[in-house]
N, C-alpha and C positions, 0 to 999 in steps of 0.2 A: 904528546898531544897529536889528533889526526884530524886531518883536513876533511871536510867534508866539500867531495868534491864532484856529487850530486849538482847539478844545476834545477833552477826552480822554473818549470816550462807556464805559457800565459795562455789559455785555451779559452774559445767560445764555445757556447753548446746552445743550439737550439730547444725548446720544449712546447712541447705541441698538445693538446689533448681535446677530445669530443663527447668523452662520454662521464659522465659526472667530473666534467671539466673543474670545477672549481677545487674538489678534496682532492683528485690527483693531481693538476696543479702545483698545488702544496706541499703534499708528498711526495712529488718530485724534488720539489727545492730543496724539502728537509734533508732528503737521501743525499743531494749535491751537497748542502751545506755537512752536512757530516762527513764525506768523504775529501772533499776540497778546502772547508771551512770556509772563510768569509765570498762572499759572491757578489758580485755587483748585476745587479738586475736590469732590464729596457723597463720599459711600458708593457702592460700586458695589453695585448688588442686582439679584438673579437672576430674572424674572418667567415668567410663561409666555404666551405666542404670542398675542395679541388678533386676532382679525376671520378668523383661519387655522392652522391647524393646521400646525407648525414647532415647531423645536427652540426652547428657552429664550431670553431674551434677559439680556444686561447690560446695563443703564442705568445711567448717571450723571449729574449737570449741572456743567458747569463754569462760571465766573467766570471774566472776563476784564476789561481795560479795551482800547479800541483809538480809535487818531485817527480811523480808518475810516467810510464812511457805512452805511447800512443794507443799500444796495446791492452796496458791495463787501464786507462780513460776509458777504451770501449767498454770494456768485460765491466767494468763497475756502474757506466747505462745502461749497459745490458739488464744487472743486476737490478737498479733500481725499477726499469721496467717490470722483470719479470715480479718483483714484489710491487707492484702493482697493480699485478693480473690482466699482463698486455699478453694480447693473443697477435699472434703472430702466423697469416694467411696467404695462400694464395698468391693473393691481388695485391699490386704494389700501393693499393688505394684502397684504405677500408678504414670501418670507425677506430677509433684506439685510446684508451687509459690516458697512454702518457707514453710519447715517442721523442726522445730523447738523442741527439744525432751532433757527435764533436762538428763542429762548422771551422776550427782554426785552432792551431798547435803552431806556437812561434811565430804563427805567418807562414810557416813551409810550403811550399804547394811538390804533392807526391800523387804518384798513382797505387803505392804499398805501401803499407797492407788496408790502407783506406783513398780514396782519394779523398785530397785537400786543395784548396777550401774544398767543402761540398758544391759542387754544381747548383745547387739548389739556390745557395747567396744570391745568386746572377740572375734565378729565374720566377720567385717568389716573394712578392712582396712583403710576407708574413714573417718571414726569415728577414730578406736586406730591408728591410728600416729599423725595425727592433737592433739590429748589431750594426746600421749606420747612428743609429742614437746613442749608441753608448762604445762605440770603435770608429767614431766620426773622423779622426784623422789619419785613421789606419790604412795601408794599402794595400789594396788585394795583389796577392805576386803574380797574378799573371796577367791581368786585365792594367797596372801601373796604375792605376785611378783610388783617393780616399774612397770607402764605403760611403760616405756622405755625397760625392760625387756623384758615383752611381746610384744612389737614394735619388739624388735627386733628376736624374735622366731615367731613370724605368720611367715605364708606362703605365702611368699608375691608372689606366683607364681597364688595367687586363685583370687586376683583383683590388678587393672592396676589402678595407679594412679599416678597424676605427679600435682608438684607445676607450679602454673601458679603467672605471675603478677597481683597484682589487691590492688588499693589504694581503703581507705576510712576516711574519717576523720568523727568524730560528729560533728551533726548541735546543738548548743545550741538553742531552739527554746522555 
């Protein structure tokens, strides 16, 4: 008999979209849910357009667990992006499909071959409440604070966001 001696790593991943925001959305999850299985979802909330002027975005953050390295988590957002027909520009600010962005792996924080957490937790509202809702006791490794913490000291006068309705289930396919 052999051990399997794979460990099972515990990843957040942001999900972002603006442009027929509600079907990629979904088909974002459905691509996570197939390649991670089961997901624990935030609230999805409705913000409006950072760094460009565009239509609304829905955010969410999902939970996942996966055997996967760091490396293959990106290549398989990447993937689900690009079946999604996420154009990819320029401008670090433009409309998009469905942008898809690991936020935490273990809790590690690295500058290779990604940095972790993403920067982004600390400076977007759309991102740190959605993953203080649902990794409320968790603690960012370099700032020593739960996300719930720092959920609750942002300034939340610097972006507008609000929970919105929105169902989705997995398709077993």
């Amino acid at each position: 008999m052999s051990i399997d001696t794979r460990q099972s790593h515990i990843i957040y991943i942001s999900v972002g979209s603006n442009v027929d925001k509600q079907k990629h959305t979904k088909a974002g999850l459905q691509g996570m849910y197939q390649a991670f299985g089961e997901l624990t979802l935030s609230s999805v909330f409705e913000s409006e357009s950072v760094g460009f002027e565009g239509n609304n975005f829905y955010n969410l953050v999902i939970k996942a667990n996966t055997m996967l390295s760091i490396a293959q988590v990106c290549s398989v957002l990447k993937q689900i992006e690009q079946d999604n027909k996420r154009q990819r520009s320029e401008r670090k600010f433009a409309p998009r499909t469905l942008d898809l962005d690991l936020l935490l792996y273990d809790n590690q924080a690295m500058s290779q071959p990604i940095e972790l957490p993403r920067p982004e937790v600390l400076y977007n509202a759309f991102v740190l409440k959605p993953l203080a809702e649902i990794a409320a006791d968790e603690i960012h490794p370099i700032m020593k604070q739960s996300y719930a913490n720092l959920w609750q000291t942002y300034d939340k006068s610097l972006q507008k966001l609000w929970a919105i309705k929105f169902d989705w289930s997995p398709i077993d396919t």
